[in-house]
Backbone as CSV, one residue per row, in Angstrom:
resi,resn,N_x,N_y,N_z,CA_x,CA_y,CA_z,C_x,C_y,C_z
1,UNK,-8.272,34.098,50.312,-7.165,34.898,49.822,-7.353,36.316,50.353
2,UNK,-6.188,36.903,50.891,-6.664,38.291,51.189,-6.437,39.183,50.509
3,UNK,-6.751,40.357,50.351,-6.150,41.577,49.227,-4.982,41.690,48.637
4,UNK,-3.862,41.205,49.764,-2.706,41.589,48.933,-2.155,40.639,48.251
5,UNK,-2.300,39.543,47.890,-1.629,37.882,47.452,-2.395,38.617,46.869
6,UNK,-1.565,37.840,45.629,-1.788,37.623,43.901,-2.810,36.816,43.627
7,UNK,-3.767,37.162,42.463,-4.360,35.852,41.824,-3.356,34.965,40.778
8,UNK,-4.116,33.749,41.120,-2.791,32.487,40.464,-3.353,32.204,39.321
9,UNK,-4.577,32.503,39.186,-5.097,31.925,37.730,-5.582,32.770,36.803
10,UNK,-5.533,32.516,35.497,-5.727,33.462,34.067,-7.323,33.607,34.411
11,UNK,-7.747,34.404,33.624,-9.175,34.818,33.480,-9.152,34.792,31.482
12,UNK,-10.679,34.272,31.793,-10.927,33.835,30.484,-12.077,34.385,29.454
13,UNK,-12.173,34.382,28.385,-13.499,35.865,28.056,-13.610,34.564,26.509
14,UNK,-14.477,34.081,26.236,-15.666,33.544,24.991,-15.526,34.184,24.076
15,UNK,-15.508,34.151,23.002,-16.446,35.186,22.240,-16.630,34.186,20.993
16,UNK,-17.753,34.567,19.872,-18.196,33.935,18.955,-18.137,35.024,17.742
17,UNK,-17.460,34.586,16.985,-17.380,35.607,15.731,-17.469,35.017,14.481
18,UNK,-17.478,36.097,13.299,-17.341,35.195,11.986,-16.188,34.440,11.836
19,UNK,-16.458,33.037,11.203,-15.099,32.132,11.061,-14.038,33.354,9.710
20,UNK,-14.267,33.820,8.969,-13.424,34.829,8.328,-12.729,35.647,9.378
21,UNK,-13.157,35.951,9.963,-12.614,37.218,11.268,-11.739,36.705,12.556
22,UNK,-11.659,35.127,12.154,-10.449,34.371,13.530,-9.282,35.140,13.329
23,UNK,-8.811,34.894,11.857,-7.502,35.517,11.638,-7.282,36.809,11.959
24,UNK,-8.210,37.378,11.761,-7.573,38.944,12.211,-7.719,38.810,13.672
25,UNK,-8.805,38.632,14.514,-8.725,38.595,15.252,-7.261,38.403,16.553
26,UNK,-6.575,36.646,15.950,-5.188,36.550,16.220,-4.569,37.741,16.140
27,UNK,-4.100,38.184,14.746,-3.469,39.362,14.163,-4.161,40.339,15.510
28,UNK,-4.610,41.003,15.875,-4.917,42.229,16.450,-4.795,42.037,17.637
29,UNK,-4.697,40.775,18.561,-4.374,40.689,19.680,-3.142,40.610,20.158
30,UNK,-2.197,39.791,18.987,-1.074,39.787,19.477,-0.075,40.908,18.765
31,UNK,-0.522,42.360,18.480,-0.552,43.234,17.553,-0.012,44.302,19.567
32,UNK,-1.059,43.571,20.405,-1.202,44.383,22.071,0.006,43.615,22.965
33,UNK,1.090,43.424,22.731,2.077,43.009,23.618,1.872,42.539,24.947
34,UNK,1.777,40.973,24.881,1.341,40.175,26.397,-0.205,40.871,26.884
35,UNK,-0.597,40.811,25.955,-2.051,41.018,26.580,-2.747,39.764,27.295
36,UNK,-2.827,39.062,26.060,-3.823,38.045,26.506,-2.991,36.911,24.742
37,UNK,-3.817,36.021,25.344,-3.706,35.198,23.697,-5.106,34.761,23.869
38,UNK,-5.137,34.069,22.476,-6.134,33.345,21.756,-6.188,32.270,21.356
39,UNK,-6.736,31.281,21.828,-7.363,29.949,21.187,-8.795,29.808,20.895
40,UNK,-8.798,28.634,19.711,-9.886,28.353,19.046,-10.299,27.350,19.823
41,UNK,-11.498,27.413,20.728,-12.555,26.348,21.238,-13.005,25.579,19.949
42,UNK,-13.997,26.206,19.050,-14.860,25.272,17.924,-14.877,26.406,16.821
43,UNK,-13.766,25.339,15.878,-13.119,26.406,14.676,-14.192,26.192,13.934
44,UNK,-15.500,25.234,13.883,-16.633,25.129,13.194,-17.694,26.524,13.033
45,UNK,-17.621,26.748,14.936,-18.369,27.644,15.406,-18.054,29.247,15.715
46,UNK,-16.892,29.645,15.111,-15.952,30.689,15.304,-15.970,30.702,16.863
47,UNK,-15.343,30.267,17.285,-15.904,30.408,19.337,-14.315,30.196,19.919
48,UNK,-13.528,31.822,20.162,-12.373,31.926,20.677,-12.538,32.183,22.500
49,UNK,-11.412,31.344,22.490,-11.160,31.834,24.066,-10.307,32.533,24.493
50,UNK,-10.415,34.206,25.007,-8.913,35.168,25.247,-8.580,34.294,26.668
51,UNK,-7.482,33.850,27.005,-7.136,34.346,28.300,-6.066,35.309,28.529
52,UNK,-5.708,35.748,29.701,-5.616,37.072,30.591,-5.331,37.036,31.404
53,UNK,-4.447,37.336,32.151,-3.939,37.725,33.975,-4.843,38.822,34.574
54,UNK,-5.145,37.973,35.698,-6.409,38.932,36.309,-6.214,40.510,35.763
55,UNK,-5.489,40.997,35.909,-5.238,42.383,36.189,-5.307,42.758,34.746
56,UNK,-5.303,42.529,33.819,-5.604,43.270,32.517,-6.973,42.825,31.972
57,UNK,-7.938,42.325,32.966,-9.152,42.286,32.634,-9.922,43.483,31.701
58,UNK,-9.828,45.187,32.218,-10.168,45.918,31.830,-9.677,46.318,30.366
59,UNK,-8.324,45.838,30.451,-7.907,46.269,28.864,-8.018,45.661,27.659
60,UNK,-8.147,44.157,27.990,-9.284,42.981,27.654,-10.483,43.614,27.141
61,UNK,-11.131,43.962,27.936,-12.827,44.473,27.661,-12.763,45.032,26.169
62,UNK,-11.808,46.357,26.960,-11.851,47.655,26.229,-11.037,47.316,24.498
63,UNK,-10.352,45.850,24.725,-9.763,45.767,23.192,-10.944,44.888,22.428
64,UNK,-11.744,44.378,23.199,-12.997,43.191,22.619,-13.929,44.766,21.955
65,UNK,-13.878,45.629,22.722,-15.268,47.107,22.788,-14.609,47.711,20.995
66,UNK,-13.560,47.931,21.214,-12.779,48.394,19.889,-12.375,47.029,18.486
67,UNK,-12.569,46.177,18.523,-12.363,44.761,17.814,-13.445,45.103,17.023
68,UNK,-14.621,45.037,18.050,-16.036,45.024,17.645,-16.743,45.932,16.759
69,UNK,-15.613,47.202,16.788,-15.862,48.443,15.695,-15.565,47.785,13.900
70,UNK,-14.711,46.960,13.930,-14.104,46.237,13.125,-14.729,44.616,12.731
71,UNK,-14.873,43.622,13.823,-15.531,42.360,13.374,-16.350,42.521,14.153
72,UNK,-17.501,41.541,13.468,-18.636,41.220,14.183,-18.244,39.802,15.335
73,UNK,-18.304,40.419,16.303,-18.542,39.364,17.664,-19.279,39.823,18.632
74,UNK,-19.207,38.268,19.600,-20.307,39.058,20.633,-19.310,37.694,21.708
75,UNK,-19.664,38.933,23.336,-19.117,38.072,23.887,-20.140,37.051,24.752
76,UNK,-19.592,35.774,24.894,-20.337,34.428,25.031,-20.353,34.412,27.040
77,UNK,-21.883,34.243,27.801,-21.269,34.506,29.085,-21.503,32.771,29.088
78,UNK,-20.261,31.967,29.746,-20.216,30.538,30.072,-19.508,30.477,31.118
């Protein structure tokens, strides 16, 4: 692929949090207009998956960096 073509596929970010803290979690992401969404991998294991269009990777980060002021998570590298 060269620089200027688009990436075609979402980018995806783990994270493992308290099962109390899914819900807000939802709540606060889709709170950021087309950011990213959220699904539950293992609603046992609190273990969400954001995905993301390449290009808002950074704002991604930076909303997981600020979440984290608020719930306890950590992000999962897989």
């Amino acid at each position: 692929m060269n620089g200027g073509e688009p990436r075609l596929w979402s980018r995806r970010l783990y994270l493992r949090l308290a099962p109390r803290d899914v819900a807000m979690l939802r709540f606060l992401i889709e709170a950021y207009d087309n950011l990213a969404y959220v699904t539950i991998v293992d609603r046992f294991a609190a273990v969400a998956k954001i995905s993301f269009a390449p290009g808002a990777e950074k704002a991604v980060r930076r909303f997981v960096a600020d979440a984290g002021q608020t719930l306890r998570l950590t992000i999962l590298e897989i």
